[in-house]
N, C-alpha and C positions, 0 to 999 in steps of 0.2 A: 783576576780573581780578587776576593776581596776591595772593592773598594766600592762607598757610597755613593751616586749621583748626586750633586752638586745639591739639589733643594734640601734631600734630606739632611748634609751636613750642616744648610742655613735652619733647618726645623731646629735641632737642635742647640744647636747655639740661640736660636730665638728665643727655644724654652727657659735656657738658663739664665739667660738678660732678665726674661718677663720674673722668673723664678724669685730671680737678686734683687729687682728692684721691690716686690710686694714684701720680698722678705726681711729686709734693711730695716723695717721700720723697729722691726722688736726689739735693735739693740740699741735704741735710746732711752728705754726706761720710762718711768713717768714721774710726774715731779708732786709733790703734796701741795693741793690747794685747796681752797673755799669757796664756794660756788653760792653765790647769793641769787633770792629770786623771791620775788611779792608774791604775799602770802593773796586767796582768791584774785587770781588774775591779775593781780595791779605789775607792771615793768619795773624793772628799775632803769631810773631815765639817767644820760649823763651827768647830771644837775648829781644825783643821789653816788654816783661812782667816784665823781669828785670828792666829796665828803670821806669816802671811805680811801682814796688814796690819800689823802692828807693826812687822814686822823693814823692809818699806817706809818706814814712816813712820819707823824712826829713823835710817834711811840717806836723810833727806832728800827721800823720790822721793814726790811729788805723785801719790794716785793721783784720777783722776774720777771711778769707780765702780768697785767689787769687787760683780758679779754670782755668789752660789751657786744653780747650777740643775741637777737631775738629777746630781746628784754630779762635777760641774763646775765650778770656778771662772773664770770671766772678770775680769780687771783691766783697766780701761780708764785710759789715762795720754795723759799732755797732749802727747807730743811720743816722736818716735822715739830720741831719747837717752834717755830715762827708762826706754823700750822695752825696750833691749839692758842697762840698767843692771840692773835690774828681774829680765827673764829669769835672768841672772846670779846676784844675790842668790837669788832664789827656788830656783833650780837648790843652791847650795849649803846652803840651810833644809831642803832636802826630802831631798836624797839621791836614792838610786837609786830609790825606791820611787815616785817619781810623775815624769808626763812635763810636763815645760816647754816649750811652744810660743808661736812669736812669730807672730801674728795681726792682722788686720787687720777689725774692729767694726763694724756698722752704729750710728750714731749719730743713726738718729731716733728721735723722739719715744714713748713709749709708749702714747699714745693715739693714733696710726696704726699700731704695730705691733698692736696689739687688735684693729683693726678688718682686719687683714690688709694691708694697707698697706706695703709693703717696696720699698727701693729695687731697681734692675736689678741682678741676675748679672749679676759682668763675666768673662769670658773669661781663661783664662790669659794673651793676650798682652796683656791690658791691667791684669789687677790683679797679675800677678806670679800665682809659683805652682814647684810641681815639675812635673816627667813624667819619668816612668818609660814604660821599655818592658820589660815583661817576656817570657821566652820559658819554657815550659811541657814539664819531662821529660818527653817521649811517650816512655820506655822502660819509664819507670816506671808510666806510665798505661796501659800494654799488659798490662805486667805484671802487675797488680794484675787485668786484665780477665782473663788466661789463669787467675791464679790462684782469680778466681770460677768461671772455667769447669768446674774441677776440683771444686770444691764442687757445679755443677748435677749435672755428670757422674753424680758418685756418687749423688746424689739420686735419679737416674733409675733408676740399676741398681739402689739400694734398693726405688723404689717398684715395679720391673717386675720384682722377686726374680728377678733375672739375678744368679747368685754367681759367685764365682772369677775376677774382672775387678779388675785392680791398675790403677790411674788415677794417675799421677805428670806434672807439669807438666816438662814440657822447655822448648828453647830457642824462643822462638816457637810453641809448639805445645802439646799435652796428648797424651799417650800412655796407650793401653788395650790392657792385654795381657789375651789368654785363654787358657786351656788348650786350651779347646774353638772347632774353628769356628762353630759352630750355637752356642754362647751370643755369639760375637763378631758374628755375622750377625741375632741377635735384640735386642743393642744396639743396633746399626745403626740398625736399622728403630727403636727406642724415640727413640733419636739426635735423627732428623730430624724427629720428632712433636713432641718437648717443648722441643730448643735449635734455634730459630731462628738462620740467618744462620754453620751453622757447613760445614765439607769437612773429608772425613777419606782419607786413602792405605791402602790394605790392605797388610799385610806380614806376613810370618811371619819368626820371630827363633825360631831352634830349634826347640824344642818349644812357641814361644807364638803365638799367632794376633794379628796388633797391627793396633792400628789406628789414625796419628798423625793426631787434629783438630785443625783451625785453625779460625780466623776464616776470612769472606771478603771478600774485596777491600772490597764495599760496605759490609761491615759491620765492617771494621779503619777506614774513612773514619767511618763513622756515631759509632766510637765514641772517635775522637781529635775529631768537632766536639761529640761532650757533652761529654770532657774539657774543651773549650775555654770551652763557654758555662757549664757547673757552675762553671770557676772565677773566671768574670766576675761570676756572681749573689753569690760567695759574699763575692768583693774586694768587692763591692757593698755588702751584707751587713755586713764588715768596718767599711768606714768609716763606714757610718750608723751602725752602733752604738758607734762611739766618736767622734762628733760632727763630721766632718769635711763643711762644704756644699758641694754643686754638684759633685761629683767628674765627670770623665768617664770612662768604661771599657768601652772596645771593644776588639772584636778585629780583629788587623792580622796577615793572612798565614793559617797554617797552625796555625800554635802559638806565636802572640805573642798578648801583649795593654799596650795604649797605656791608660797611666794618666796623670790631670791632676787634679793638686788646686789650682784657685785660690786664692792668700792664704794659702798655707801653703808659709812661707820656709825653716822648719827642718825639713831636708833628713833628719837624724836619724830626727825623729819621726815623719815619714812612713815612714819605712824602716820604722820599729815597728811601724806600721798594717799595713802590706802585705809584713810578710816573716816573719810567721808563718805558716809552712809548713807546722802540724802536722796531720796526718790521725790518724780515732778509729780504735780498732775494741776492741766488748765480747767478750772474751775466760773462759771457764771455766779457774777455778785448779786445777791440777792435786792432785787428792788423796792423792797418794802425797810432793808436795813438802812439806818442813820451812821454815815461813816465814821461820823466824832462820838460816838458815842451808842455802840451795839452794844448788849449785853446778854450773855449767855439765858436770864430766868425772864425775858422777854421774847426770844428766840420760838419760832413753831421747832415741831420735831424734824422737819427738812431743811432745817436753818442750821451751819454751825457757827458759830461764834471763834474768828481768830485773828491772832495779833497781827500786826504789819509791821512793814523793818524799822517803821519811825514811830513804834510805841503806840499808833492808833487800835482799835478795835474794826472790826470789817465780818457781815455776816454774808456766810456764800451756803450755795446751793448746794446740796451733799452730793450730787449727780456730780459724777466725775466727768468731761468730756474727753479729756486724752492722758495719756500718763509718757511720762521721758522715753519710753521705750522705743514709741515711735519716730522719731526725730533721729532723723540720718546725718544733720550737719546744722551748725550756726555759725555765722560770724557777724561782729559789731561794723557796724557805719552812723550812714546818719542818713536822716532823710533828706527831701528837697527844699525845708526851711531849716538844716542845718542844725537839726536838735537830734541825740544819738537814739539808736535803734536796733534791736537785734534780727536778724535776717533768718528764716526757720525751715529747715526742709522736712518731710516725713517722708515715710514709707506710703506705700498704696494703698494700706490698712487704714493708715493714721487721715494719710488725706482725705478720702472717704468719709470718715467720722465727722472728721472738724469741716468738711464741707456741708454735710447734712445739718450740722447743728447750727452753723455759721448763718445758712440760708435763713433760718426763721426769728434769729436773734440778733440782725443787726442793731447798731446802737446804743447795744448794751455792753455793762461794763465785764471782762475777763481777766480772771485774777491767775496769775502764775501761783504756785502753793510749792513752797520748800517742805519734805516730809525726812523728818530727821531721826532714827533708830539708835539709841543707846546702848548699849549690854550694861545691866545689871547682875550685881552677886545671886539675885535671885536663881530659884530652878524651876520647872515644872516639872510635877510627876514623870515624865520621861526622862528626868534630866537636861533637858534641852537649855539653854538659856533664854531669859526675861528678860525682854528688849521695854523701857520705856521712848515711848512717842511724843517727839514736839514738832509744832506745823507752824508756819510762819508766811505769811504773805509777801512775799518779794516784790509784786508788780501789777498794777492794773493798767488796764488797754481799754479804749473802745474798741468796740467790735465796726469796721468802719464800711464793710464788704463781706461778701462771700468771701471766705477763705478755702484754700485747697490745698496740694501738697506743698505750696509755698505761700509763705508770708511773713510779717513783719511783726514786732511788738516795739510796741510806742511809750509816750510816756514814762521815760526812764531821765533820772536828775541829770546821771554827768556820761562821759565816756566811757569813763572807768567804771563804774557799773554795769554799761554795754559789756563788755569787753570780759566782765567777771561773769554774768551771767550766759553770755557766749560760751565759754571757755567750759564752765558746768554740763550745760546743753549738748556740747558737740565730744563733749570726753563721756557723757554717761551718766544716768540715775540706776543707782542696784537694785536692782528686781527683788531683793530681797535682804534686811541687814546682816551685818557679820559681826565675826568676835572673834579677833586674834585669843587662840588657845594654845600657843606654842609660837615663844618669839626665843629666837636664837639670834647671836651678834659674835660673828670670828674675827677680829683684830686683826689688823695689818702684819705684826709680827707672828702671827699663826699662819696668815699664808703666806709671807715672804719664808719662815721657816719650812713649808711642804715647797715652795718654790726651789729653793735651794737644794731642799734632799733630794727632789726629782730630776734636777740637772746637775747633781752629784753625780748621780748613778748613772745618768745618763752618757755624762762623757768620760767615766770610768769606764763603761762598756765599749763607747764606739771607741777610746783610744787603744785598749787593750785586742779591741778586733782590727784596727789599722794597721797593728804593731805588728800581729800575727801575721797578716797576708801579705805586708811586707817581707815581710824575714820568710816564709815559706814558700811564695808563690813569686817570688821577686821584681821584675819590672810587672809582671802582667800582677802582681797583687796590687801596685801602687797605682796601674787602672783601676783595678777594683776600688780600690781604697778614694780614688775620682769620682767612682758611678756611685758611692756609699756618700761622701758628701754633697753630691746633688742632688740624690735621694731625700735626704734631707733638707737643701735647701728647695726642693720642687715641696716637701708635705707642708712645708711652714708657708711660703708665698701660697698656696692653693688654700689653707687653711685661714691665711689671712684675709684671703680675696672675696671667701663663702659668706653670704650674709647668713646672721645667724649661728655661726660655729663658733664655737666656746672650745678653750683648752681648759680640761681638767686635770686632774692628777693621774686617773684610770687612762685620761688621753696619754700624758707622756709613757704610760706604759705599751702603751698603745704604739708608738713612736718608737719603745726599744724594740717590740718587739719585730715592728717595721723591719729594722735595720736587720735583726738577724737573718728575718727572711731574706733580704734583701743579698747579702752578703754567702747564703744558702746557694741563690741562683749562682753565683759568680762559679763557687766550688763545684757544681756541677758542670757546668763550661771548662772550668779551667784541668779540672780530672779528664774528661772528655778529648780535648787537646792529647792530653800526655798519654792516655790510652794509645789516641789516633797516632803520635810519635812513636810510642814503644811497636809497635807494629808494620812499622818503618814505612807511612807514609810521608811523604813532601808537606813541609810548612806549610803553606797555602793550602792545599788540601786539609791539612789538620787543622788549621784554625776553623776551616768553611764548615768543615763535618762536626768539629766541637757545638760548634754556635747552633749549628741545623738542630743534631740531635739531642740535644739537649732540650731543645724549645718545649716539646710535647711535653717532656716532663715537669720542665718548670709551669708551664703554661697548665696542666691538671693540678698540680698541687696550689697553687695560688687559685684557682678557681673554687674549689672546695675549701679552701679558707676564707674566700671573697662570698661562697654562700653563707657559709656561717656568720659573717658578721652582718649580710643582711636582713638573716634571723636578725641576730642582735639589734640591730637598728629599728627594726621594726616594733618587736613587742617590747622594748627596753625604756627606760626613761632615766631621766638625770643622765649619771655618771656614765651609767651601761650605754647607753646610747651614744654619750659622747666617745669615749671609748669604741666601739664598731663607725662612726663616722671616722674617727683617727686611722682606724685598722683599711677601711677600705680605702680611703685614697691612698693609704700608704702600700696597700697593695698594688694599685694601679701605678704609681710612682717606679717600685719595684721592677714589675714589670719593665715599663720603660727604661731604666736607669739599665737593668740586668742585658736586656736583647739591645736595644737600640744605642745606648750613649756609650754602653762600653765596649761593643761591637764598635761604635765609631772611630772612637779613640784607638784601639787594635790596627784598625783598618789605615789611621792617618798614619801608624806607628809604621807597621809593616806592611800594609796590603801592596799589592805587585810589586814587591823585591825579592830577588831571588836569597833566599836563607838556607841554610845546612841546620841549623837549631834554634831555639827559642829560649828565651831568661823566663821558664816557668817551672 
């Protein structure tokens, strides 16, 4: 009686190896450094690292490790005055061309980072960090919807050779005029066949048959929450590609979105990350414009007139062909006479398009268009904010082929403009701009200060709970007091191991209260025992019948707190969330730790010897 079959004894000892090893890592701390990296795309190359370990090392500053990875420099330094010294210097070796970030390192070992082994994500309120709230020009993003509208529109009356129908975008709406009723009435019906989700008014204006379409309601709603989520995926998007971990970004309201970047104090750089605002779109160069010299009061009214990155003038055709949205992926090469090249994928929608326009326009020239959104002090009547617009040419191409969902853009100077215009491409154009209207910035010593208060408390509670089950429950408390620090070390390696879990503050509460429950199970067990003794049954028998009947009850009550935090998980966000993620593994931990490790340990102690009493 009482003893475990041999695998379960190796399951648990497994657990706790697997347990120890993910968990090791949190207790090396991390070390303050500066994390350099070129500003639109450019690397920093060894050539450029050099420079900065020298220019460190002659000003004194002690570095611990200068990491180059992925065209990223990391400098790791021994103290946060070297830090800010450091930033400084490097900031002025570099100039404008590359961005200086003050950062904070994991500082374990490289043979646990290998093996995947990484300390805990800590939360904004505990490692420091920005946040931003961003709020999302829905005027803009309407706008830009009405002005596709005008592109399907005429599509239709192309393919349904319905002629003599003028389609011009107005204020909120799209306007269709006819000469004829009967072709405005065979629109109509073309209308509601190929553009879902639109209402149109009938009017007559003179001599013209009109018909003003909108959106509808549900589908003005449908298409400010894609605005909303396209520009979540894209911020997303953003920051993975320029190294920033563990960001958070949701959305809050109608047309906001809550940005958090842990461990990233320069406020600056963040801004860099998440305030490029610019949207694509592939544009046909107009054939009648003179590249060296277009001018806007020479221009027809389908002509715009804009600048290129080398100060030329270039007039293009106001007919958008595709916009950034559709492009699933880029990356820089070079072609097969060794001059560089960006490589382009779309979506099914996008391919389509630019195959259809491609077919009839080979030979001619395609202009990439940078569109850049500003926030101005201005307001409009709604309040909203006043974004001013500038567009800028980045790149022409011939058109050399039909194009489809994959192709190439040519005619780029160097690499490194590849490689910058890639990087834009495959990270994302915002469907619509933004305007940091809430930036907060918490200090390393504001979360090193909640760090420390929460592992005050923390091991004020578990040492005062040790101390107790010691002293009352005696040998069989200092098992407990075993299954209470595995407990713990099973929630931390599990919690390190999760991609995407964050430790918060509301988590370490989450963590004591872990432990209580945890410690709950034990007493039920261990009362159970002394019952089964006072009643005079045999050892073996009272440990078997503790542990049995015990289970149902711990096993209900941990269930009903394991639902409730899936509530929590569910409709929760931030903290609360994190917080019920903490709660439920630490339930499952529990569990284990309660029935199976310290049942174990019981079992190697005393199972099948013959006993008269127990030290409980």
């Amino acid at each position: 009686m009482n003893k475990f079959p041999l695998w379960k004894n190796l399951l648990i000892i497994a657990v706790i190896l697997f347990s120890a090893v993910y968990a090791v890592p949190n207790i090396f701390g991390e070390d303050p450094a500066v994390q350099i990296s070129g500003k639109k795309g450019v690397a920093v190359t060894e050539d450029v690292a050099s420079r900065i370990r020298n220019s460190l090392s002659g000003a004194a500053i002690q570095v611990k490790e200068a990491e180059l990875e992925n065209g990223q420099l990391l400098v790791r330094l021994n103290s946060e005055e070297d830090q800010m010294k450091a930033q400084g210097l490097i900031s002025q070796e570099l100039g404008d061309g590359y961005s200086v970030a003050i950062n904070l390192a994991p500082s374990t070992p490289r043979f646990l980072t290998a093996i995947g082994a990484n300390p805990l994500k800590l939360g904004l309120d505990l490692r420091g960090g920005v946040h931003f709230l961003e709020e999302i020009d829905m005027k803009t993003a309407m706008d830009k919807a009405y002005q596709q509208l005008v592109q399907d529109l005429r599509a239709v009356l192309r393919d349904n050779k319905i002629r003599g129908g003028s389609v011009r975008a107005a204020e909120e709406s799209v306007r269709v005029a006819f000469a004829k009723e009967q072709d405005r009435d065979a629109a109509m019906d073309a209308f509601k066949t190929r553009v879902p989700g639109i209402e149109f008014t009938l009017t007559s204006d003179g001599a013209k048959y009109v018909a003003d379409v909108t959106f509808s309601r549900d589908r003005i709603q449908e298409l400010k929450t894609m605005a909303v989520e396209q520009n979540i995926n894209i911020i997303r998007n953003r920051v993975n590609e320029l190294g920033v971990a563990e960001p958070l970004v949701q959305r809050q309201g109608s047309d906001r979105i809550v940005i958090e970047l842990p461990g990233i104090q320069d406020t600056a750089r963040a801004k860099e990350i998440l305030g490029a605002t610019a949207t694509l779109e592939f544009r046909l160069v107009d054939k009648s414009s003179d590249l060296e010299s277009a001018a806007a009061e020479n221009a027809s009214p389908d002509v715009e007139i804009l600048p290129t990155a080398d100060g030329r003038t270039v007039g293009l055709d106001k007919h958008v062909i595709l916009t950034g949205e559709h492009i699933t992926d880029a990356s820089s090469g070079f072609d097969e006479y060794g001059r560089p090249q960006v490589n382009i994928k779309l979506d099914s929608d996008g391919g389509s398009r630019m195959s259809a326009f491609t077919r009839d326009h080979v030979g001619a020239l395609m202009a990439t268009v940078f569109i850049e959104q500003k926030a101005t002090d201005r307001k409009r009547p709604d309040g909203s904010t006043v974004f001013e617009t500038s567009k800028t040419v980045a790149n022409m191409a011939t058109i050399q082929t039909q194009l489809g969902s994959s192709f190439r853009i040519t005619g780029i100077d160097n690499p490194t403009e590849a490689h910058n215009l890639a990087l834009i491409l495959r990270a994302g154009a915002l469907i619509a701009p933004i305007k940091i209207v809430e930036e907060r910035t918490i200090g390393p010593s504001l979360g090193q200060q909640n760090i420390d208060s929460g592992m005050r408390a923390m091991i004020c509670g578990l040492l005062a709970v040790l101390v107790f089950m010691a002293f009352y429950y005696k040998v069989f408390g200092l098992i407990a007091d075993f299954a209470l620090v595995c407990n713990l070390l099973f929630l931390v390696g599990i919690m390190s191991v999760i991609p995407g879990a964050v430790m918060t503050l509301p988590g370490i509460a989450g963590i004591v209260l872990t432990l209580g429950m945890s410690i709950d199970a034990n007493v039920l067990i261990f009362e159970r025992i002394r019952e089964e003794l006072k009643k005079g049954t045999n050892v073996q028998t009272a440990i078997s019948e503790g542990y049995g009947k015990a289970f149902v009850t711990i096993l209900d009550s941990n269930l009903t707190t394991l639902a409730t935090a899936l509530v929590l998980f569910a409709v929760g966000t931030g903290s609360v969330k994190g917080f019920a993620l903490v709660l439920m593994i630490g339930i499952l931990c529990s569990l284990f730790t309660a029935i199976t490790v310290s049942r174990g340990v019981v079992n190697a102690i005393y199972g099948g010897r013959s006993l008269k009493d127990l030290p409980i």
